[in-house]
N, C-alpha and C positions, 0 to 999 in steps of 0.2 A: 519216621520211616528209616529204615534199615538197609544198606546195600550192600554187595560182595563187593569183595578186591578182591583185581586181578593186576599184581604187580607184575610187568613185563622188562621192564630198564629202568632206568635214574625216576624215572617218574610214576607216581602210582595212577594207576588207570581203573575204574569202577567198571566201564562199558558197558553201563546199564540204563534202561530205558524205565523211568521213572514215571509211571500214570495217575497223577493227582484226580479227587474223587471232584474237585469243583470242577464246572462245566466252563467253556470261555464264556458264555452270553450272562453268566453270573458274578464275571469280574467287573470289580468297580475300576473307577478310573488311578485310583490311590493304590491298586494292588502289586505286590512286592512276594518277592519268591525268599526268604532264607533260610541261609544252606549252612550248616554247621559240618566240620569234621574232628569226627573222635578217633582217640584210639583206645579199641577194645582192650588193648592186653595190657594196659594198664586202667590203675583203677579208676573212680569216676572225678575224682577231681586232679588227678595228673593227666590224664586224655584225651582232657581239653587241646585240640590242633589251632584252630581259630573260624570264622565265621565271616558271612559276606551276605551281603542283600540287596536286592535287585529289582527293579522296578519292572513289572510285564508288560507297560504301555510307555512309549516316547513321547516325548515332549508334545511331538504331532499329534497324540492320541493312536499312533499304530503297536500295534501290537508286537514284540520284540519276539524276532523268527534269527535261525544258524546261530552259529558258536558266538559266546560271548568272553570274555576273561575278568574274570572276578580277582581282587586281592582280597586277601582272607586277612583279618585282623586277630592276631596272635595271644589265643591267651580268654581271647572274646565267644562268647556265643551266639550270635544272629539274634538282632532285638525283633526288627521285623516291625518298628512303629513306623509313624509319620517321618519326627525327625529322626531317621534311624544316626546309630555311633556308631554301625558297619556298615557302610555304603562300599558298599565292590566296584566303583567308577572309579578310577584312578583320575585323579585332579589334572585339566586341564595345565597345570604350571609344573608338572612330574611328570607329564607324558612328552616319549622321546620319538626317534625314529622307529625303533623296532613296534611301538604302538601304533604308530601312524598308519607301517605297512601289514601291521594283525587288521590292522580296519579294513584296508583295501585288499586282502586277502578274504574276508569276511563277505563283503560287497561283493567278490569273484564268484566266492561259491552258491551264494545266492543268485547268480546270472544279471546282476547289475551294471556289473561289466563285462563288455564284449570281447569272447575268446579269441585270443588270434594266435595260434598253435607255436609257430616258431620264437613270436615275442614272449610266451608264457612261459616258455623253457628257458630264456634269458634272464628273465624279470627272474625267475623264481633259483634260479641259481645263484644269482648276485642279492637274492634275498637270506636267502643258506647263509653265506659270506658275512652278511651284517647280522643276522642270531647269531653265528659261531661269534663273530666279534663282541656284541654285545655281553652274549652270556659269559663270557672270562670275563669283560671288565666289569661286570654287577656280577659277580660270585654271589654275595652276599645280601641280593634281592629280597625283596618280599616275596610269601608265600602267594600264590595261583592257585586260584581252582577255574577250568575250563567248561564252561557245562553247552549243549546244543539245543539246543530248542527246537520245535517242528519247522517246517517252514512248507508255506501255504502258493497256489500257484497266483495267486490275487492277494493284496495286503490286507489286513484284520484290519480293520477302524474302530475304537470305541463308539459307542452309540447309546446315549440313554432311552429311554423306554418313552414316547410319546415326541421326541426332539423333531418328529415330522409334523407332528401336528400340526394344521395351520389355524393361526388364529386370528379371527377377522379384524380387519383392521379399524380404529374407531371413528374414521372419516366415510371406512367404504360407503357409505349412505348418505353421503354430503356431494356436494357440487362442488366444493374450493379445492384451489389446486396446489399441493402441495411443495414446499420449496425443497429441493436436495443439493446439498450444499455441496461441491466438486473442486476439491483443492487445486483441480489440475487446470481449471477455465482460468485465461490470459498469461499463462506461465509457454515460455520457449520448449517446442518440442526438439530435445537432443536430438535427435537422428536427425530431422534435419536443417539443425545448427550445426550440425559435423561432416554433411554432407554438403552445406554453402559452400561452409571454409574450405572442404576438399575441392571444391568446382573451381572455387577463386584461385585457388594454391598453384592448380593446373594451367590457369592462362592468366596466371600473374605478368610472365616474363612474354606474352604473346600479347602488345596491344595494338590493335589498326584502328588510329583515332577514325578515319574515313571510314567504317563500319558504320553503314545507315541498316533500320529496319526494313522487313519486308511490307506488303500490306497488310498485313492480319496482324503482326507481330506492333504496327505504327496503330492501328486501331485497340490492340488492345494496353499501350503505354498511354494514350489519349483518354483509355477507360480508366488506367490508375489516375492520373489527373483528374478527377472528377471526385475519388473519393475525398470524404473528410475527412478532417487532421485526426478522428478518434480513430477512423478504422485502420486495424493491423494489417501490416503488409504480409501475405505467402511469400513461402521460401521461393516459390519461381515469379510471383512478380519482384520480388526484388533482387531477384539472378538476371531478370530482362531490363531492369534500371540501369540495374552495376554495368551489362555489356554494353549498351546503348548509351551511354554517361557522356561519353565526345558531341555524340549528334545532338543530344538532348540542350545543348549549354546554350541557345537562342530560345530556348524557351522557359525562361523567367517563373511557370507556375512547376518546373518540374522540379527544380533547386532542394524544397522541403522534401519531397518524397525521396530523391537523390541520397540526399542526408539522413533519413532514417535506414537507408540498406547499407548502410555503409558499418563493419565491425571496429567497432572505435578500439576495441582492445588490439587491435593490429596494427602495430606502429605504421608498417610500411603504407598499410591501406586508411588508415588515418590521415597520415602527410600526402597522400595523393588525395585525397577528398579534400582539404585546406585548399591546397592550390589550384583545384578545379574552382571550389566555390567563389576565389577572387577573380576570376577568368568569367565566370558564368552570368547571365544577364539578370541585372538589376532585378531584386521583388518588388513587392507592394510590400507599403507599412502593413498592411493588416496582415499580408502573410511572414513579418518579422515575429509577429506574436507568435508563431506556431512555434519558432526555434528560440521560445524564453519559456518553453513548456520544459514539466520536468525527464521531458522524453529525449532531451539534447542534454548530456553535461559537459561536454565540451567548451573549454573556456574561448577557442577560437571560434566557435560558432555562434555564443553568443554574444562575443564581441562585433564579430557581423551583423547581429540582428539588433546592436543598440546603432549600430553605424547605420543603418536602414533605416531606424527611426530617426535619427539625426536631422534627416531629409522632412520631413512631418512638420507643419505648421503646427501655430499654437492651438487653433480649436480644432486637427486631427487629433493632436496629440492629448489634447481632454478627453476627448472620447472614449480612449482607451486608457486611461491613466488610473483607473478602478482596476483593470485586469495586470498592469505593470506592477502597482504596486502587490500585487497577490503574487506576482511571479519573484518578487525579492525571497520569499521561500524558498526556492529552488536554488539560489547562488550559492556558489562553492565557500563565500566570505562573507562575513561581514559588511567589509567596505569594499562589495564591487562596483564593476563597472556600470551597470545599472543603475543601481544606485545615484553615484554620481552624475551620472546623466541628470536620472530626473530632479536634481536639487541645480544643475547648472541653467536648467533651460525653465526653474521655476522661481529663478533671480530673476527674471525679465519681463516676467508676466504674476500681476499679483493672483487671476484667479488659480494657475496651476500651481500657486507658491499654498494660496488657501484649501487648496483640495485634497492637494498631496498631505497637507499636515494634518488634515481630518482623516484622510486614511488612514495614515500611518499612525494617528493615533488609539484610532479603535483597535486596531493589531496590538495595541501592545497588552489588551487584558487576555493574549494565547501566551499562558507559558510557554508552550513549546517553542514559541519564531520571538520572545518578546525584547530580548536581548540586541538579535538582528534589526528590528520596529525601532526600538530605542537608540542601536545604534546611525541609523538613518534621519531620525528628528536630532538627533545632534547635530548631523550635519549640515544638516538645515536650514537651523538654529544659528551656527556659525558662520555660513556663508552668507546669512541673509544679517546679522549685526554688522558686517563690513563692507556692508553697499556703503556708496557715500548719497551725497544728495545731488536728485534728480538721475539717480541708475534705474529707479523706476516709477515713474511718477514726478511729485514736489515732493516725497518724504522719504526723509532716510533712511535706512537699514533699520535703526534701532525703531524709529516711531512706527515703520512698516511692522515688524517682529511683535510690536508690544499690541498695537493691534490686533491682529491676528491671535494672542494670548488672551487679550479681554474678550473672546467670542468663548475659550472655555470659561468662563467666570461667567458671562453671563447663562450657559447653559444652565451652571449650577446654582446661581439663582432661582432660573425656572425652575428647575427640578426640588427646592427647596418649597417654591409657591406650590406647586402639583402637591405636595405630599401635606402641607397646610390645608388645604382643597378637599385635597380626597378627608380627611378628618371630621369636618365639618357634616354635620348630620340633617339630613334634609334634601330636597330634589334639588333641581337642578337652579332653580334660583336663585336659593341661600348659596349654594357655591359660588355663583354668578357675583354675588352680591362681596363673599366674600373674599373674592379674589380684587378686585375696584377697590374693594378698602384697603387689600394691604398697598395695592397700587400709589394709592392716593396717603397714606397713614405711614405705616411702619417700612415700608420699599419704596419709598417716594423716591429715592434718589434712579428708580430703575425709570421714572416719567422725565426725565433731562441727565443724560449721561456727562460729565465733564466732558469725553473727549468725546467724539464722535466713533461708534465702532464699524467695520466692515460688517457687512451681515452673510452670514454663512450662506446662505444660499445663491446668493450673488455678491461675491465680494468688490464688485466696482458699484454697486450702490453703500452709501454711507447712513446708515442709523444715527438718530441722536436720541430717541427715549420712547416710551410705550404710550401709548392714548388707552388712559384706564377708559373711558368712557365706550370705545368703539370696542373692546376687550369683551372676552364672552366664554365660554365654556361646552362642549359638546355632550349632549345629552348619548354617554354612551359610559359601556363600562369601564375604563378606563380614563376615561373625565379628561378627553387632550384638552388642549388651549388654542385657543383662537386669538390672537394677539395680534394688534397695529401698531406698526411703529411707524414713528416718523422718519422722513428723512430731508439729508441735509439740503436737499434741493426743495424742500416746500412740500414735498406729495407723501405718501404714503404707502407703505405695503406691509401688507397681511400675512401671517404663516402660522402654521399649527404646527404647537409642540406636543410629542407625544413620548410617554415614561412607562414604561412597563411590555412594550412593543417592540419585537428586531425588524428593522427600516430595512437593514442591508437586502431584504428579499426584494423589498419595493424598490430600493434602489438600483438593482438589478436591472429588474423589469423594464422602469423609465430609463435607462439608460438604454437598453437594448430597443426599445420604439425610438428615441430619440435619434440611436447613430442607423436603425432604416428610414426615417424621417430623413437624415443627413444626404444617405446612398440613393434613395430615389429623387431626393433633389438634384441633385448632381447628373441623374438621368432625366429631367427634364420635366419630372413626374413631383407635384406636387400634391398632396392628399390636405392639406389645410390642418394639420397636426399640430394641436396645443399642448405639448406635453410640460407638466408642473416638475418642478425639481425638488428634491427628495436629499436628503442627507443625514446619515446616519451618524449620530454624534456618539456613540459608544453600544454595546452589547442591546442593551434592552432599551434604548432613547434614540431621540432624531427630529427632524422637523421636516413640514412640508409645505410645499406653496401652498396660500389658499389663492382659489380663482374663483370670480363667480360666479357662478352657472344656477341655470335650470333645470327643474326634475323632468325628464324626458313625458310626463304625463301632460306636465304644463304646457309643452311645446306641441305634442300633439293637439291640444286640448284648442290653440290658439284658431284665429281662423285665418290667418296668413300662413302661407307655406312656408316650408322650411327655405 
C-alpha cells in the first residue's frame, strides 16, 4: 500500500488514514502491523528508508489504540515474522526521559489520565523544554516513524472463538469434595500488621500500668484464655492483650498468649516483653511446652520455659520428655539450653537417662535435625562417663553408659532372629519352632547374658536372658515376637518385638492416655487404667509390653460379672 506525502517542516508527515482490508475479530493473537518507508525518486534499491513492526495486541491481550513511536531500522524492510529483526519497541535499557513522558503523553490523550487545565499547561511546557533539550543533545538519533491508531471508548480484548465455553467439570456428578489449595491460608495479613505497629507506635510512650478492663472487654480477654496454643491470635485480640499486659501479670494462663502479640522484631517492644515476663506470675510445666514451640524463637523466652521445667519432678518431667526432645528442632543451636537441661536432670535418674537416649536416637535417621540428634547423644554420652560411683545408683557412669548401649545390641539381635523367622517357610509353628532353636543352638548366649541388661521398657527392672521355652511368635503378618525374659530378681517379663512397623504412632497414643490417666489422678478421679508401654526403637521397629488379658467375648461369656 501506497501513501501521499505531505511534507510540512523538518519532519515528513503522511496524514493519512490507512484502512486495512482484515477485520479486527480476525486478528490472531500473534498479529503484527509492518510499515516500511521508501523513497520513490530514487530507484528500488537505493529507496530503501528503513522498516519497523509492531505488535496489534499487548502483552494483556488489549488491543493497541492512540499514537505509538516506532524506530525504523535503517537499510531494513519490515519482516513481519514471529521473531521479527525490526521490532519498533525501543529496548527498555535505551529508553530515556523524553520516552517516558511520549508514554504519558500517550495515556493523556487517551483520557487515562485526568485533565486538570492549569497543571496541563505547566506539565506540557516544561515538557517542550526537555524535547528542545533532548533533541540537540541526540542530533544524531535514530529514525521515527509515528503512526495512530483508532481508539475505541471501551478497551478491544483479544478473545478466541469458543474460550467461553463451559466445559463440565469431571467430578460435577460425584459427591467428593474438592480440595483448593490457597497460598494465602495461615500467612500475616499486611494491612493489619502495619496497622498493629501503627496502633502500638502511637501509645508506645502513653503507658498507665493501673489500666484495668472494662466488663466486656475482661470477659472477652478470659475468652482468649481458653483458646488453644494452635489457634491464631486477631489483630485486636492481641491489640487488647498488648493494652491490658499490666493487669494481666497475676494471671499465670495469660503469659503464653501475652507472648505471642508481642512483635519480636521491635527491639523496644521486645525488651519490655522480657521484663514483664520475669515479673509475671509463675506458669504450669505443661504450659512451658507452649513457649519451646516453634512459635517462640526468642532465646529469652525459651530460656524461661526450660527454667519452668526446672521446677517438674522426675515422673512430670517423663511425661513430657517425648514432646522435649521433638522440640530440640526448633533451637537456634546445636548445644542449647534445652538440651542441656535434659542431659543434667537425666544424670540423676536412670529411666530419663534411658529414654532420652531412645529418643534421641530414633532422631538421628532425619537428615535434616541428624547432626543436632547426634550432637545431643554426645552429650549424653559424656556427662554420663563421668558420674562416679553411687551418683546414681551402686554403678558407675561408665557400667551405667554401657548398659544402656547393650540394649541397642540386643535390639539388633532381635531384629537379626525376626528376619531368620520370617525366611522360614511354613505356618506359624515351624517359625515358633524355629526361633527356640536358634534360642537354644546358635543365639544361645542371648538365654544368659554376661552382664545383666536394663530393659528398655522399664529401665529399673534388670534382664539377664531369654526363656526360649515360654518364647512364641504371632500369628500375623509381620511375625512380632513374643519373648520372656528373665530377670535378675527371680520373676519374669514378657514384651513383643516388632520389625517392619513405626511404634512412634503407638507411642504417642499410650503416652497421651497415660499423662490423662496421670491428670485425673491428681483430681481425685481414678478410671483403673492399664496402660502397657510402647518404645520405639528406630523408624520401622520398637517393642511392647505384653500383659495378659482376655478377649472381651470370654469375659462376657463368663457367668460372674465384671
Amino acid at each position: 500500500m501506497r501513501t501521499r506525502l505531505e511534507s510540512t517542516g523538518p519532519s515528513y508527515c503522511w496524514n493519512e488514514l490507512i484502512t486495512l482490508s482484515t477485520k479486527y475479530r480476525d486478528l490472531t493473537a500473534n498479529s503484527q502491523l509492518a510499515l516500511t518507508v521508501w523513497d520513490v525518486s530514487c530507484d528500488k534499491n537505493e529507496g530503501l528508508i528503513g522498516g519497523a513492526t509492531i505488535h496489534l495486541f499487548n502483552m494483556k491481550k488489549q488491543l493497541k489504540t492512540g499514537k505509538h513511536k516506532l524506530r525504523l531500522w535503517p537499510g531494513k524492510e519490515a519482516d513481519g515474522s514471529i521473531c521479527t529483526t525490526t521490532p519498533g519497541k525501543v529496548p527498555k535499557e535505551e529508553r530515556g526521559e523524553l520516552e517516558r513522558l511520549e508514554k504519558l503523553v500517550n495515556k493523556y490523550e487517551r483520557g487515562q489520565i485526568q485533565r486538570v487545565d492549569w497543571l496541563d499547561r505547566l506539565a506540557f511546557k516544561a515538557m517542550d523544554k526537555i524535547k528542545e533539550r533532548e533533541s540537540n543533545r541526540n542530533a544524531s538519533s535514530h529514525l521515527c516513524l509515528i503512526v495512530d491508531f483508532s481508539s475505541f471508548e471501551h478497551r478491544v480484548v483479544f478473545q478466541e472463538s469458543g474460550a467461553n465455553f463451559l466445559i463440565p467439570s469431571p467430578i460435577a456428578s460425584t459427591n467428593e469434595l474438592v480440595t483448593v489449595w490457597d497460598p494465602e491460608v495461615g500467612k500475616v495479613n499486611p494491612s493489619e500488621h502495619k496497622q498493629l505497629k501503627l496502633a502500638r507506635s502511637l501509645t508506645r510512650g502513653i503507658i498507665d500500668k493501673d489500666l484495668k478492663p472494662s466488663i466486656s472487654e475482661r470477659k472477652s480477654i478470659q475468652r482468649i484464655l481458653k483458646y488453644p496454643p494452635t489457634r491464631t491470635l486477631s489483630g485486636d485480640e492481641r491489640q487488647l492483650l498488648w493494652k491490658f499486659r499490666f493487669s494481666s501479670m497475676s494471671e499465670k494462663r495469660a503469659l503464653t498468649k501475652f507472648l505471642r502479640c508481642v512483635e519480636w522484631s521491635d527491639v523496644q517492644e521486645a525488651k519490655q516483653a522480657v521484663e514483664l515476663m520475669g515479673r509475671w506470675e509463675m506458669i504450669d510445666v505443661s504450659d512451658a511446652l507452649e513457649l519451646l514451640s516453634p512459635v517462640f524463637e526468642s532465646e529469652e523466652v525459651r530460656a524461661y520455659a526450660v527454667s519452668v521445667l526446672d521446677r517438674a519432678d522426675d515422673e512430670e518431667l517423663q511425661c513430657y520428655l517425648l514432646q522435649l526432645v521433638q522440640a530440640l528442632r526448633f533451637e537456634r543451636s546445636d548445644k542449647s539450653r534445652l538440651s542441656h537441661f535434659l542431659v543434667q536432670r537425666s544424670l540423676h535418674n536412670i529411666d530419663l537417662a534411658s529414654f532420652l537416649r531412645w529418643y534421641v536416637a530414633v532422631e538421628l535417621h532425619d537428615p535434616a535435625y541428624a547432626k543436632r540428634f547426634y550432637c545431643t547423644y554426645e552429650i549424653l554420652e559424656e556427662n554420663m562417663m563421668k558420674l562416679g560411683v553411687g551418683a546414681n545408683g551402686d554403678e558407675d557412669g561408665f557400667k551405667l553408659w554401657q548398659s544402656l548401649v547393650r540394649q541397642t545390641e540386643l535390639t539388633a539381635q532381635l531384629c537379626s532372629i525376626m528376619r531368620d523367622v520370617r525366611n522360614v517357610r511354613g505356618g506359624t509353628q515351624k517359625k515358633i519352632e524355629k526361633l527356640r532353636h536358634l534360642l537354644s543352638g546358635l543365639l544361645s548366649e542371648l538365654t544368659y547374658f554376661e552382664e545383666p541388661i536394663r530393659s528398655p521398657l522399664a529401665p529399673g527392672v534388670l534382664i539377664s536372658g531369654i526363656i526360649p521355652s515360654e518364647s512364641s511368635i504371632f500369628k500375623s503378618a509381620l511375625h512380632p515376637l513374643r519373648l520372656a525374659f528373665r530377670t535378675a530378681s527371680g520373676g519374669t517379663c514378657k514384651i513383643i518385638f516388632k520389625k517392619g512397623d513405626d511404634l512412634r504412632q503407638d507411642q504417642l497414643v499410650i503416652q497421651m492416655v497415660s499423662l490423662m490417666d496421670r491428670l485425673l489422678k491428681l483430681e481425685n478421679l481414678d478410671l483403673l487404667l492399664t496402660p502397657y508401654r510402647v518404645l520405639a526403637t528406630g523408624h520401622d521397629e520398637g517393642m511392647v509390653e505384653f500383659i495378659q488379658s482376655k478377649p472381651l467375648a470370654q469375659v462376657l461369656s463368663s457367668p460372674t460379672s465384671i
